[in-house]
N, C-alpha and C positions, 0 to 999 in steps of 0.2 A: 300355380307353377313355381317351383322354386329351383335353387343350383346350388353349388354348394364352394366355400371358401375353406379352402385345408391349407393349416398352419402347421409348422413344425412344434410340437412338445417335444424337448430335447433335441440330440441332434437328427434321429430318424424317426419318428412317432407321429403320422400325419392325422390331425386330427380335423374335419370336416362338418360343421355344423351347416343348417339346411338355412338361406337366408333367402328370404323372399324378392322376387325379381323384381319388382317392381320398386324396389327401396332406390335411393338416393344418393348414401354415403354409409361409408362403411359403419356395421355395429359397431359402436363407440367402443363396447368390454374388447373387441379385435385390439385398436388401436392402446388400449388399457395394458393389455394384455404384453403386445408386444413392448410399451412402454417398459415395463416393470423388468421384462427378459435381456431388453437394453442396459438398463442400469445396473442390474447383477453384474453383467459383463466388463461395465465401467466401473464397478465395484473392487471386482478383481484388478483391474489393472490401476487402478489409486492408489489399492495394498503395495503393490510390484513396488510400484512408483516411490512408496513412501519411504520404504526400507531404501531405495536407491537413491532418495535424497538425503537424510540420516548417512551415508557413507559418503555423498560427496562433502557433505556440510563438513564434516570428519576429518576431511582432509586439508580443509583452512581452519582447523580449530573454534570453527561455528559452534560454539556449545549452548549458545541462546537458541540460535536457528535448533538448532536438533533438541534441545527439550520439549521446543514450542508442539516440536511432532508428538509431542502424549497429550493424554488426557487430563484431565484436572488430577484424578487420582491413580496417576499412571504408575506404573513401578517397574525400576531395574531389576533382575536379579539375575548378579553379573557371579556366577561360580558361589562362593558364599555370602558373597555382600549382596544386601537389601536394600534399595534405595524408593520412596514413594512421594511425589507431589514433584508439581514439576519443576519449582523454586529448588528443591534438594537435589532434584538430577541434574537439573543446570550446575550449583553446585558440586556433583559429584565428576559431572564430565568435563569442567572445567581444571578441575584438579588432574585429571584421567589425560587431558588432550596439552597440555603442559603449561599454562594457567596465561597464556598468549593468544589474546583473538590476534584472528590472521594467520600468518605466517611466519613461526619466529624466523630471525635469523638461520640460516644454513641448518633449520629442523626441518624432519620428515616427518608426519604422521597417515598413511595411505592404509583405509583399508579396506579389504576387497570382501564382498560379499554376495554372493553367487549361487545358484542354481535352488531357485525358487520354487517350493510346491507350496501350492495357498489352497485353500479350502473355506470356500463363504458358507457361512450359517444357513439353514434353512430359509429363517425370515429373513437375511441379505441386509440384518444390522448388527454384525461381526463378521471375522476372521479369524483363522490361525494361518500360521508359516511357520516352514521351517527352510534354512537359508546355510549355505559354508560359509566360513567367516576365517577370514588371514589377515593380521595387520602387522604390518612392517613400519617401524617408527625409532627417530633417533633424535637426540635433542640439540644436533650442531655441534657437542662440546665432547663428544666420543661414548656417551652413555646409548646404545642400542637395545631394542626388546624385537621378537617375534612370538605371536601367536594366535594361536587356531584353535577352532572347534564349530561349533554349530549352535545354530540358533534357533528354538522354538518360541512364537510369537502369537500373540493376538493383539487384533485389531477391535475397534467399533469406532461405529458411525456415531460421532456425536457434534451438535449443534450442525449437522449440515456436512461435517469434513470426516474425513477417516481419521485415526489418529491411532497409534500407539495405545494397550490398555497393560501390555506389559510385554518387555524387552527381555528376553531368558538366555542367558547366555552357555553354555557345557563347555570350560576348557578339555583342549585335550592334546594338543602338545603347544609348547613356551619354551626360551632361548633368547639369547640374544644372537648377535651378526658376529662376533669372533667365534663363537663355539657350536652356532646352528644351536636347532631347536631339538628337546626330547620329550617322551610322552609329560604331561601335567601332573604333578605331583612327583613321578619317578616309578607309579606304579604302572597294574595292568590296565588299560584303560577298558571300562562297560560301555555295555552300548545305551545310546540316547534315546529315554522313550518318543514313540512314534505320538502324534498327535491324530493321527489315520488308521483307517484300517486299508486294506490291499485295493477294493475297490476304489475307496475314496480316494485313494492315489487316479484315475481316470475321470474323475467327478467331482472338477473344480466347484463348479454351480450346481448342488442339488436339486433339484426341480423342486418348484414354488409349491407354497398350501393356501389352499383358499384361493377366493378370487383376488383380481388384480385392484389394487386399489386405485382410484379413479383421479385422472392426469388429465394436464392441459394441454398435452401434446397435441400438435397433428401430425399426419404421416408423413408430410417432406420435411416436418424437423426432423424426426425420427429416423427418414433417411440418410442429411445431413450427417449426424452423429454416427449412424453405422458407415458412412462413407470415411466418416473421421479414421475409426478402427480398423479400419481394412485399409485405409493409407500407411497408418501406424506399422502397420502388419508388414508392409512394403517396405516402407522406410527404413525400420530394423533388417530386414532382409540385406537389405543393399548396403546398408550401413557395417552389417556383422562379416560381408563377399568379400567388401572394402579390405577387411582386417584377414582374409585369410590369404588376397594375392598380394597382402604387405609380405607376410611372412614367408613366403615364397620368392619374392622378387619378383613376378608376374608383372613387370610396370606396364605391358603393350595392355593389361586387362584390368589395371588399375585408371589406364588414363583415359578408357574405354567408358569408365562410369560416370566419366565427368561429362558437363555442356561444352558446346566448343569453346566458349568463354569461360570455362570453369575455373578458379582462382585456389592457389596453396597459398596459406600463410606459415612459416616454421617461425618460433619467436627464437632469436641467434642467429636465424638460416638467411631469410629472405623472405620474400614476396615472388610469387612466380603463377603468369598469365599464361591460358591459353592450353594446349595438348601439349606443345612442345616443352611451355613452363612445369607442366604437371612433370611431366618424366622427368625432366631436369631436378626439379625438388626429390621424386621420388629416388632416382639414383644417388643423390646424397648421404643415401644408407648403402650403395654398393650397386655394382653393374647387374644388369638382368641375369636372373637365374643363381643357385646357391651350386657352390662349389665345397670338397672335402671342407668339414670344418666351419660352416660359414650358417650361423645362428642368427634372424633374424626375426624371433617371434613377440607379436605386439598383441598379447593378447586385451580385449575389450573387456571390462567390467561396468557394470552397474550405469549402465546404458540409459537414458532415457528419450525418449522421443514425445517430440510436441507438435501436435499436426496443428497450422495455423486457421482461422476461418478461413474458406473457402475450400480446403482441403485440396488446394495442388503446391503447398508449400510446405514442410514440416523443419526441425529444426532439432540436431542430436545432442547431446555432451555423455561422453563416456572416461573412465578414469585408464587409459593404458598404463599396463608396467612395458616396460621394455624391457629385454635379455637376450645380448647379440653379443655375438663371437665375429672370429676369421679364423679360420682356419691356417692361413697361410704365415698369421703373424703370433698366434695363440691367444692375441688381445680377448679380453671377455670384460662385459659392464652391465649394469642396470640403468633403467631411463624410468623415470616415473612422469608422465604428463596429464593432461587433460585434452581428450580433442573433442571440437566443433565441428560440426558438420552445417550447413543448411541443403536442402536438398528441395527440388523442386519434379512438378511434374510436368513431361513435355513430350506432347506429341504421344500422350496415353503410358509415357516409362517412365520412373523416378528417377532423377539422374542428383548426380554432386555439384552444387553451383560454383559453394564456396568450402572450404576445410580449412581446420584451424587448427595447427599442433602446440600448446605451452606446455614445454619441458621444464618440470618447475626444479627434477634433480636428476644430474646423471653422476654416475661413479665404480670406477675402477672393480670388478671384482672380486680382486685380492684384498682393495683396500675397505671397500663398502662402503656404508652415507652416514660413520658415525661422525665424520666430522663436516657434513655438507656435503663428500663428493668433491665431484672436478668441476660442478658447476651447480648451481642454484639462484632459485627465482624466488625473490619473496615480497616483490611489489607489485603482482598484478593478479588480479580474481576475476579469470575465466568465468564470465557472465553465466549465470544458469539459465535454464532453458523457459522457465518461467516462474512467476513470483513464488511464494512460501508456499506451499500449499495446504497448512493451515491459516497461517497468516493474513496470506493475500499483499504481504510486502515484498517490495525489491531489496533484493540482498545486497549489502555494498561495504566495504571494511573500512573506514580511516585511513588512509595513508597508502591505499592501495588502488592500483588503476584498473577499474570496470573495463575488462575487453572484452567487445562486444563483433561479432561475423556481419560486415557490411550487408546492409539492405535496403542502399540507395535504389537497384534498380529495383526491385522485388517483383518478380513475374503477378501477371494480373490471375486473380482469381479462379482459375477456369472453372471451378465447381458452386462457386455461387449461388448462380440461380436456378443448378439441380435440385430436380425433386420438387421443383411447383405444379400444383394442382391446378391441370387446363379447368376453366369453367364449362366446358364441353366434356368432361369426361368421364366414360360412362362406369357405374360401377361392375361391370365385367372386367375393365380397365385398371381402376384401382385394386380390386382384388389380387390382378397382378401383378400389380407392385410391390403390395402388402406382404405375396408370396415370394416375391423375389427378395425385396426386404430380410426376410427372417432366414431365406439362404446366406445373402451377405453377414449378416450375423452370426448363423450359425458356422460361415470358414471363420471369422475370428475367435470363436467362443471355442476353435478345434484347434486355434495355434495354442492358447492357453492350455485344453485338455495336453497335448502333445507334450507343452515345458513341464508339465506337472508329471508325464509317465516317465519321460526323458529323466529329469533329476531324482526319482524314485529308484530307476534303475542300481545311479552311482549310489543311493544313500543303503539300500540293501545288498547291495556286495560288498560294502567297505564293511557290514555287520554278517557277512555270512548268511544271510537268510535267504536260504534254497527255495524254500515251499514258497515264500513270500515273491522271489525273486521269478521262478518259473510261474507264477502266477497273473504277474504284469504281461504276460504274453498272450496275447491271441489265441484259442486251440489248435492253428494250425500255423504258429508262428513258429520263425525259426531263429538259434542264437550261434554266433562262431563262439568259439572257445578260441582263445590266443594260442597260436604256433601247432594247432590242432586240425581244426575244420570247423562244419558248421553240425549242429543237432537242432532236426524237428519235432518239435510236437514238447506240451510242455512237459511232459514226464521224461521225456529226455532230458530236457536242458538242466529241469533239477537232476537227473541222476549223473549226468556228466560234472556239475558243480560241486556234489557229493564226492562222486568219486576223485577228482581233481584236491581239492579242497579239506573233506570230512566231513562232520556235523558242526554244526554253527557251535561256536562256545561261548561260553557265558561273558567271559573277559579277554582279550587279546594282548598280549608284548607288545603289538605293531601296528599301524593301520597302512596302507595305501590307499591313499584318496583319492574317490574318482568323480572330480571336478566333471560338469559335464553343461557347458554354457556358452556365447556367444552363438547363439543357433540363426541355422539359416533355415524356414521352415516352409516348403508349397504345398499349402493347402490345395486338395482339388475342389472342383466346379462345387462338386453338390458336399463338399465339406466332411466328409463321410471317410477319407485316405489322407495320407500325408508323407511328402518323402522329407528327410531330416538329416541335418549334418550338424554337428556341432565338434566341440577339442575335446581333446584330452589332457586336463590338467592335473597333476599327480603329485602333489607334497606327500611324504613318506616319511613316518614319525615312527620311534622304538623306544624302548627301554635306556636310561643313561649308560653308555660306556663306561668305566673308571680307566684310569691306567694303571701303572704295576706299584706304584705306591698307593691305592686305592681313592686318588682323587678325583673327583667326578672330574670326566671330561665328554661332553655332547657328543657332537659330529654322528649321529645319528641322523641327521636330517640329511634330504634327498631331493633331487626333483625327474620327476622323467616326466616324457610328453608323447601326446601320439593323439589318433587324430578315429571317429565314428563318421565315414564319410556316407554310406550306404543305407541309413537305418529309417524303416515305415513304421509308420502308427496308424490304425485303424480304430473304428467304431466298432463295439462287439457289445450288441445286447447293452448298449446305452452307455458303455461305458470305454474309454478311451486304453488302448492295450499297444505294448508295441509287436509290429508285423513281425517284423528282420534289423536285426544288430549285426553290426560288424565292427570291428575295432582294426585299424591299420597301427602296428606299431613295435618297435619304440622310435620314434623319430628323433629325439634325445635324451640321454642319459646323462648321470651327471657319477662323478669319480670320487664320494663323499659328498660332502658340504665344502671341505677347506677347498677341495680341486677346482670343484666346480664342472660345468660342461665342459671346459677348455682344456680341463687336465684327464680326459679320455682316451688312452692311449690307442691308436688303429687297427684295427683287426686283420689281419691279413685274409685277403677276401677266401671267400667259402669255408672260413672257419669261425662261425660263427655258431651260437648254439644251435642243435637242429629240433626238429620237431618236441611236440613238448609230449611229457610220458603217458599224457592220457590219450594219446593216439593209440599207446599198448590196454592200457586198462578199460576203456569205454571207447571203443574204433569211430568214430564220428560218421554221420550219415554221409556227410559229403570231408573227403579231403582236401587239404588246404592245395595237395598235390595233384588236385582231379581240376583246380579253376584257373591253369595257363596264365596268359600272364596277369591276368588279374592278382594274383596271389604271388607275382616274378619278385623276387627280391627279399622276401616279406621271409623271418622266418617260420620253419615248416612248410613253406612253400614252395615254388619252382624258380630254376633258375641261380645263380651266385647270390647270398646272404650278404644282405648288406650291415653293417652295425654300426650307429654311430661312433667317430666322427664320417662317416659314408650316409651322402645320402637319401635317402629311400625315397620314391615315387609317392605322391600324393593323389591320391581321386577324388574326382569331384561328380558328384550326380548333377549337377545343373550347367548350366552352358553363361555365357557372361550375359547379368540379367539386364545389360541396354543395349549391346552388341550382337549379341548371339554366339559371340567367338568359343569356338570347341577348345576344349584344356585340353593338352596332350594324354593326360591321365583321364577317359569321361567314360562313367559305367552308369546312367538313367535309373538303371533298376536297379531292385536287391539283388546282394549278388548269388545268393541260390537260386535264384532263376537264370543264370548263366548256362545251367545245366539240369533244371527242372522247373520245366516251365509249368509244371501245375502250382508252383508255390508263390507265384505271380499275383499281384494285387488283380488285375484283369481278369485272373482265369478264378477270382474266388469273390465275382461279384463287385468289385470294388472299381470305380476310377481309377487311371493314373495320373496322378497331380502332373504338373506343370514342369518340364527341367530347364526352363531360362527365361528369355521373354517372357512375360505374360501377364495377363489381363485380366482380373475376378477368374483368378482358376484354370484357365485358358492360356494355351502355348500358344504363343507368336513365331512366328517360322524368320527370322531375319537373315540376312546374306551375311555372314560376318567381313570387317571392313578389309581384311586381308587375305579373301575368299579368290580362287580365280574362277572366273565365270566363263562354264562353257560354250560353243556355238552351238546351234541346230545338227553341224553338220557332227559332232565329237572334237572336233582339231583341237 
């Protein structure tokens, strides 16, 4: 007699071999097997990691640390310069980073590096990526540079660690801070070859060849590790919610994430205990809720998260820029910091124990950070989250003070001694777990597919590529078009991009960037769906200006913002597609470069631009004027046109993930299923993930704590 143990190959592929009942302990190639699909997984997220150490190293002028991330025979190739061995890249980024370990005096060197698509090798010893890249840097004494482009990368595995095999840099627009930024060179800029094809855009982890080679694993380490990942998963969640009810002012749902003991540190500000402390720190950027004019976005870069053992403790540092306004005083600045998070788990929800903000520069908008700003830090090195990760050394400057996020009390382990094998247990037993195993695995091995369709999206629309673009789609997916509606099915969504747009061309005058990062991402149960939110970050690069005596002058450079609150990703035939996109925006624009957001003059209400003209050329399946208020405010939509300095309504698909508290703005599903319920992840076979609480995949139903509760009797 025998039964059978079915394991996932890839995310849906149940595979079942016949194991005889009378066995003892699982077939070792089982436990082999999943070892190996494990480490792919932790492969991937080493790659993420590595590139996100390399940019914070970056930004205290670490050019040891950040060599040490290549290989022996690693190479730059930064635009036209070549650089090879790691002694010469140290060299070369020393000279690059302005030839000061640390922090020089009242210098800036920040730069941000965001929306990751990575792709492991078949055999899972290499990688490529491709990453946006913006750096912003000044040298204290009024010399400023900006500039951007993209990064195409490989990795491998060598002695044990990942590492850099080559750093590729594509400029594509440069400037400094008096004149903003214009395309690289002055010409038209080409697009950057893909390192992908469209598929492998949904197919981070190629499925394995051959068998699995044979490990010392057993199954409750094995567990361990994937509980690891799926905290991680958590953690960044809560970590990225954090930064979108800063941006809002949201502090009732900011202080919501915290423990009741939860602690802020601001370095300048204070020290501030408890709920009431938290909102107190919090309103030191401004009373609850944003008013005409009133800018408060923090957006997160290059994130990392470190689950500790035991996995009910993890620990963040992420690189904030700050860019806040008032509306009422026209004030506008930049803030570049570093925040710490520790985050613990309690009572089954991740909550904030401690947070830690060091503003290392703020500065006047008008005036900028060529000479320091209006403040600056350059004796203290925000503790990284853990050592080198080639290395294996603690990171530490001369002259500079190691701040480190208390963790005198440090909550006790609660994950510990998950995952031990009773001596009683029977192998019907462990099969279960085994199986349940590779589920948890497989929701985090769906967050990664998700970032990889997600930032695919932004990099083939800033290129034009229709066929490519309607392709990332589902066959029964659907996309808004901006100030338009939505089109289903992917021959629409390229004919409407067509029609909008034209044919992709070879070179463009311009690009408009579409950042697409800081995601908040719930996985459902059986990993197979996902709902997603991430920003909308927009630097806008052109051709140089002159003036009338023909001297170049920039001020081509832009920034606007706006937010994907609504958007699903599914499994289709193995490979990771998005459901439903929607794009909320412009939540702000900016008036030039020299103006800035501040210098936006107000529009007087309902005259704003209206619907955009492919509503006449290609009618959309659904109108932006058919989805009430969902679509209130929004141009092309219903309702008075808001335009920045006014400001628009924000949604949110999830609910507050320790609280449960409902946003005044809250839409769960895509929003074509407002008014067609067959385009519904439900009605097409699929889960619906989780929109607050929740637990492996699984919604929590919580009372929110400013809920009023009714009687039996109604009163």
């Amino acid at each position: 007699m025998t039964f059978h143990i079915c394991r996932l190959l890839g995310p849906i592929l149940l595979v079942c071999p016949a194991i005889p009942v009378a066995a003892q302990d699982l077939p070792r190639q089982e436990i082999d097997n999943l070892a190996r699909d494990l480490s792919r997984v932790e492969s991937v997220r080493a790659v993420k990691d590595l590139q996100r150490f390399y940019a914070q190293y970056a930004q205290f002028g670490l050019w040891t640390e950040m060599a040490d991330l290549f290989a022996d025979d690693g190479v730059v190739l930064w635009g036209s310069q070549r650089v090879q061995g790691r002694a010469a890249i140290a060299r070369w980024l020393e000279q690059r980073l302005g030839g000061e370990r640390g922090m020089a005096p009242a210098a800036l060197h920040t730069e941000f590096i965001e929306d990751p698509l990575v792709n492991l090798s078949v055999d899972g010893n290499s990688a490529k990526g491709r990453w946006m890249f913006l750096a912003m840097a000044g040298d204290g004494e009024g010399a400023t540079s900006i500039e951007g482009g993209v990064f195409e990368n490989e990795f491998v595995f060598e002695d044990g660690r990942w590492k850099f095999a080559t750093l590729r840099y594509f400029p594509q627009y440069e400037g400094d801070y008096p004149g903003g930024w214009s395309n690289a060179g002055g010409g038209e800029l080409p697009q950057i070859p893909y390192h992908f094809t469209v598929d492998e855009t949904g197919i981070p982890i190629p499925p394995p060849q051959g068998p699995a080679p044979a490990s010392q694993a057993s199954l409750p380490q094995l567990e361990m590790r994937i509980d690891a990942l799926n905290a991680e998963d958590s953690a960044r969640n809560l970590q990225n919610a954090w930064g979108y009810y800063v941006d809002r002012r949201m502090w009732d749902d900011v202080a919501d994430l915290f423990t009741p003991d939860g602690v802020v540190d601001i370095a300048g500000l204070g020290h501030f205990e408890g709920r009431d402390g938290v909102l107190a720190a919090m309103q030191s950027m401004g009373p609850q809720g944003l008013q005409q004019g009133d800018f408060n976005d923090h957006p997160l870069f290059d994130t990392i998260v470190t689950v500790l053992p035991g996995n009910a403790e993890a620990h963040t540092r992420s690189i904030m820029l700050g860019m806040t306004g008032q509306g009422a005083t026209g004030e506008a600045g930049w803030s570049f910091s570093v925040l710490q998070t520790r985050l613990v788990l309690s009572e089954g929800l991740w909550q904030i124990r401690d947070l830690r903000i060091v503003p290392l520069l703020r500065a006047d908008y008008a005036d900028g950070w060529g000479q320091g700003g209006t403040a600056h830090i350059d004796d203290v090195l925000p503790a990284f989250t853990e050592p080198h990760p080639v290395t294996g050394q603690t990171v530490t400057v001369a002259g500079m003070t190691l701040a480190e996020l208390d963790q005198s009390d440090t909550a006790a382990p609660q994950g510990a001694a998950a995952g031990a094998t009773p001596a009683h247990e029977t192998l019907l037993q462990q099969a279960a777990r085994l199986i349940d195993a590779r589920r948890r695995l497989t929701r985090s091995s769906a967050y990664d597919g998700v970032v990889n369709v997600s930032s695919v999206y932004g990099y083939y629309l800033d290129d034009f590529q229709w066929m490519e673009l309607s392709s990332i789609f589902a066959e029964n997916g659907n996309k808004h078009s901006p100030f338009a509606g939505f089109y289903l099915g992917r021959d629409r969504i390229r004919a409407a991009a067509t029609a909008m747009y034209g044919p992709p061309p070879e070179t463009r005058p311009g690009i408009s960037f579409h950042w697409r990062f800081q995601p908040v991402i719930h996985v459902s149960h059986d990993g197979r769906s996902a709902n997603l939110r991430t920003r909308l970050f927009q630097p806008r690069t052109a051709m140089p200006r002159t003036s009338g005596d023909g001297a170049a002058s920039f001020y081509s450079a832009s920034l606007f913002s706006g937010m994907y609150p609504n958007d699903q990703a599914v499994i289709e035939n193995g490979i990771w597609r998005l459901w439903s996109l929607t794009i909320d925006e412009p939540y702000m624009t900016t008036a030039g470069w020299s103006e800035g957001w501040a210098g936006v003059e107000p529009t007087p209400p309902g005259q704003g631009a209206g619907q955009s003209p492919l509503v006449e050329r290609l009618p959309p399946d659904i109108l932006m004027t058919d989805l009430g208020r969902r679509a209130e405010h929004f141009r092309g939509g219903t309702g008075v046109t808001l335009v920045w300095p006014d400001i628009l309504p924000m949604w949110f698909h999830y609910k507050n993930p320790v609280s449960g508290r409902e946003p005044e703005f809250y839409w769960p599903d895509s929003v074509p299923g407002l008014l067609l319920p067959q385009s519904r992840l439900i009605a097409n076979g699929y889960q619906m993930p989780p929109n607050g609480p929740e637990a492996d995949g699984i919604h929590i139903e919580l009372t929110p704590p400013d809920a009023e509760v009714m009687s039996d009797s109604g009163d």
